[in-house]
C-alpha positions as protocol buffer text, in pm:
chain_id: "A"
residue {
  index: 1
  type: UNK
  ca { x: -1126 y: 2551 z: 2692 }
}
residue {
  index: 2
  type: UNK
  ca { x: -915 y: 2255 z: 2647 }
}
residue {
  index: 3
  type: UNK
  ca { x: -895 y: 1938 z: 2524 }
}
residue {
  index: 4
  type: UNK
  ca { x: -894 y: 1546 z: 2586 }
}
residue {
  index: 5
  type: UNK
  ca { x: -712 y: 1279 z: 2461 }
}
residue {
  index: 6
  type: UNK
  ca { x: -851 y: 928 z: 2488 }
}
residue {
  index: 7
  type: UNK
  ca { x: -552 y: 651 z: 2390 }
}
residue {
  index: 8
  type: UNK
  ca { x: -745 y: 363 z: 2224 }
}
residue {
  index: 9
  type: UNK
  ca { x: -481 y: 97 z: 2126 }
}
residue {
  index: 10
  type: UNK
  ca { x: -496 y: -275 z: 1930 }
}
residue {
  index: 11
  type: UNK
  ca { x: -637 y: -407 z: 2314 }
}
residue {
  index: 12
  type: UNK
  ca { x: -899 y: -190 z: 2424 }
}
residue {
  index: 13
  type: UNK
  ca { x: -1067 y: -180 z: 2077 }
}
residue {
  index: 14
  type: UNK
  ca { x: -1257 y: -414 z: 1862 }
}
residue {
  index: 15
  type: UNK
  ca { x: -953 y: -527 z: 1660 }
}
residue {
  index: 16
  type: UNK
  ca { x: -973 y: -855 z: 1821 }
}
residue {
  index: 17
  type: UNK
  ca { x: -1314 y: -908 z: 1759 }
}
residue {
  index: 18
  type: UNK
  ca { x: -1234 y: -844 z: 1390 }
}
residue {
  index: 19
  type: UNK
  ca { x: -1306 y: -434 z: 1357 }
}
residue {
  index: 20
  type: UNK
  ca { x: -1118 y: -246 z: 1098 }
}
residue {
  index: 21
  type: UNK
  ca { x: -933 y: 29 z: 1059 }
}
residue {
  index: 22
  type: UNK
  ca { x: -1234 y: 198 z: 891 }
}
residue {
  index: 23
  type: UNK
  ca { x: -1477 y: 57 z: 1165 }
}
residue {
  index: 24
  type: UNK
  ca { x: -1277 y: 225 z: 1384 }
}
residue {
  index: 25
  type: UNK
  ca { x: -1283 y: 537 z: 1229 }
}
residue {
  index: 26
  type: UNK
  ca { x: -1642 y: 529 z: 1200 }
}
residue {
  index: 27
  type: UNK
  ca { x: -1662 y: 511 z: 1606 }
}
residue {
  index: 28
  type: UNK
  ca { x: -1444 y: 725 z: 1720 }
}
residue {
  index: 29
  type: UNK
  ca { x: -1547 y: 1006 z: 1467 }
}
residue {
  index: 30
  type: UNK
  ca { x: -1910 y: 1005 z: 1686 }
}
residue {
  index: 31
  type: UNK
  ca { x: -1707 y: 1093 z: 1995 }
}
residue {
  index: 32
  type: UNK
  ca { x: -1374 y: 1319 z: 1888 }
}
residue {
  index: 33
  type: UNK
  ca { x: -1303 y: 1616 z: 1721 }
}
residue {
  index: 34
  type: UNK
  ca { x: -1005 y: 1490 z: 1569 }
}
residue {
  index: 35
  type: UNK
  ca { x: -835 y: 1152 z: 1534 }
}
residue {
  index: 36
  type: UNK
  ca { x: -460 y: 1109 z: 1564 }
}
residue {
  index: 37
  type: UNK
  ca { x: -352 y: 758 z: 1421 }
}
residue {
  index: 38
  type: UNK
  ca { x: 21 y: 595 z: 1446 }
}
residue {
  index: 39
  type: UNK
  ca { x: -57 y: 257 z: 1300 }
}
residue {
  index: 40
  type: UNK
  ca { x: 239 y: -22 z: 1210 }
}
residue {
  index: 41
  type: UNK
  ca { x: 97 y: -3 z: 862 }
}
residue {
  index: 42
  type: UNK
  ca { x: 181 y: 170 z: 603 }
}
residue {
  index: 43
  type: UNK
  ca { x: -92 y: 408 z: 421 }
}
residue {
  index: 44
  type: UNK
  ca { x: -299 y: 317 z: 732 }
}
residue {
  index: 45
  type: UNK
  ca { x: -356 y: 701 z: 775 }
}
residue {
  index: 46
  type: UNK
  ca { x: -430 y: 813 z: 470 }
}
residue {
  index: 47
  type: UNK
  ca { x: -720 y: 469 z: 485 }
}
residue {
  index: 48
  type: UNK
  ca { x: -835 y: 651 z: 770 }
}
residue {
  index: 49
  type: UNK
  ca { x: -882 y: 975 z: 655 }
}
residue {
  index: 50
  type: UNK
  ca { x: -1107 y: 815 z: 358 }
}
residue {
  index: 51
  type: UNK
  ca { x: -1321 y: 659 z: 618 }
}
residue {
  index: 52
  type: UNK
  ca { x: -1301 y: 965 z: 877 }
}
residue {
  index: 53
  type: UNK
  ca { x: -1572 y: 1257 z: 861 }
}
residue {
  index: 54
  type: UNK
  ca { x: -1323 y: 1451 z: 1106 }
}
residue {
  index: 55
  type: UNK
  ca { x: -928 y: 1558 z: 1056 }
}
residue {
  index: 56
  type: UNK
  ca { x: -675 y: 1272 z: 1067 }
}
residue {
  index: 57
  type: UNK
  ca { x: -302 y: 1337 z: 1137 }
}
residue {
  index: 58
  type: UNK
  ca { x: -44 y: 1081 z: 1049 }
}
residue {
  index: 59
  type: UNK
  ca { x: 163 y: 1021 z: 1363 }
}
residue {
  index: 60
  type: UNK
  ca { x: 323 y: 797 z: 1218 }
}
residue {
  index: 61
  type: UNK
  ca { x: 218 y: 474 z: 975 }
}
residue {
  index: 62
  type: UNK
  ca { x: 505 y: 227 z: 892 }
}
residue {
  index: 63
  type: UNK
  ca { x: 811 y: 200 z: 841 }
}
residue {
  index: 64
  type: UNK
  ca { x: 825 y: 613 z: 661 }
}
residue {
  index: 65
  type: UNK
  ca { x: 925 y: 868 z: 818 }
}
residue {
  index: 66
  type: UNK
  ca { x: 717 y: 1078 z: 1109 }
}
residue {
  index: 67
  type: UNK
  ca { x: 527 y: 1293 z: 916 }
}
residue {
  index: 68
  type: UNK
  ca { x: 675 y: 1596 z: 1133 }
}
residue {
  index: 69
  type: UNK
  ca { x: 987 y: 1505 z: 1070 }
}
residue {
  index: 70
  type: UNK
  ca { x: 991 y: 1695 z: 714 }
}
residue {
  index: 71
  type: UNK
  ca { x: 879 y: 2049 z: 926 }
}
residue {
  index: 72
  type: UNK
  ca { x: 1209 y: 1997 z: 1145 }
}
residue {
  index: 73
  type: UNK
  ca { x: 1405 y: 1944 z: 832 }
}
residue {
  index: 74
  type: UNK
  ca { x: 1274 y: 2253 z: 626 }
}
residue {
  index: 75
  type: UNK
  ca { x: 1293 y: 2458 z: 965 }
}
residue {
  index: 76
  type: UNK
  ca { x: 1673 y: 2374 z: 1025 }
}
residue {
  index: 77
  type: UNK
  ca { x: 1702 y: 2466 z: 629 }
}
residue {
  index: 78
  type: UNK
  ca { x: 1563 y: 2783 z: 667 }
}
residue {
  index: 79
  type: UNK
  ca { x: 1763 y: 2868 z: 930 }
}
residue {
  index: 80
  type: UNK
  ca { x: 2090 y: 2788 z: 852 }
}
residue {
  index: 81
  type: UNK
  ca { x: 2363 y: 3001 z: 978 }
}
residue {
  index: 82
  type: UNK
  ca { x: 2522 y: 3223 z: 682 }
}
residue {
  index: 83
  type: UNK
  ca { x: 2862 y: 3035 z: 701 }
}
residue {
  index: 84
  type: UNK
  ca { x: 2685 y: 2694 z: 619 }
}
residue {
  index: 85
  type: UNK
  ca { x: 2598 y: 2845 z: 288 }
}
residue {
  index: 86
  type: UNK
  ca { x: 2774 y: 2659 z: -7 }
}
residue {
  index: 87
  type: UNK
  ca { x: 2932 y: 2430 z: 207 }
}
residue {
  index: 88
  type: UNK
  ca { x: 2911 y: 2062 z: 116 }
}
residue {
  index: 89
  type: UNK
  ca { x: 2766 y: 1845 z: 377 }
}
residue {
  index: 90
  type: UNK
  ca { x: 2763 y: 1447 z: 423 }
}
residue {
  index: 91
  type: UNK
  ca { x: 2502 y: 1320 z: 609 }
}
residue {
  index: 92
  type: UNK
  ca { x: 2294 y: 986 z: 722 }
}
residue {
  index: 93
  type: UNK
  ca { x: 1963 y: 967 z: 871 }
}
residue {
  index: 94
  type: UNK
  ca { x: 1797 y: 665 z: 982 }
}
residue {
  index: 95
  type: UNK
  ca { x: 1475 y: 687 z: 1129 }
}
residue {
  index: 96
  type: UNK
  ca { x: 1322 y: 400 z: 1375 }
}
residue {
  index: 97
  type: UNK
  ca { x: 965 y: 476 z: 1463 }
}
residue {
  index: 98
  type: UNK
  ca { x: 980 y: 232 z: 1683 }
}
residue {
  index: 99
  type: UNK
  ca { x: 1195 y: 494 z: 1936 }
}
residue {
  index: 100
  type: UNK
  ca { x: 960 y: 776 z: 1949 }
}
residue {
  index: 101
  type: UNK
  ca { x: 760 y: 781 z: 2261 }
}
């Protein structure tokens, strides 16, 4: 078994015609098994999931941070080498959304 994704973006949907977020939901829920939703909006996935009778994953709503993003960060934690421990580290993270395929 396998499965199927169908891309449905802002132009092959109903957006133009005035559908929301939630009608859109609604739909796809009849003909998925899951719904995936990156949205430029923030909390757009978490209005989905309240409208969704099937799973929703956040890819992304915003201008926060990929969702996944926190499972790379406690991963690297977890596995830091032994001679990293008590060190002091400096770091700076911006994150652009707009850069992930």
């Amino acid at each position: 078994c396998g499965g199927e994704v169908v891309q449905v973006g802002a132009d092959r949907s109903s957006v133009l015609k005035g559908e929301t977020l939630a009608d859109t939901v609604r739909t796809l829920s009849c003909y998925a098994d899951a719904i995936v939703v990156r949205h430029p909006d923030v909390g757009s996935a978490q209005l989905a999931a309240k409208y969704s009778p099937i799973p929703v994953i956040n890819a992304g709503d915003g201008i926060g941070e990929h969702p996944t993003q926190v499972s790379n960060y406690r991963h690297g934690l977890l596995f830091l080498p032994p001679e990293l421990y008590n060190r002091h580290c400096s770091t700076s993270t911006q994150s652009d959304l707009s850069s992930v395929p």
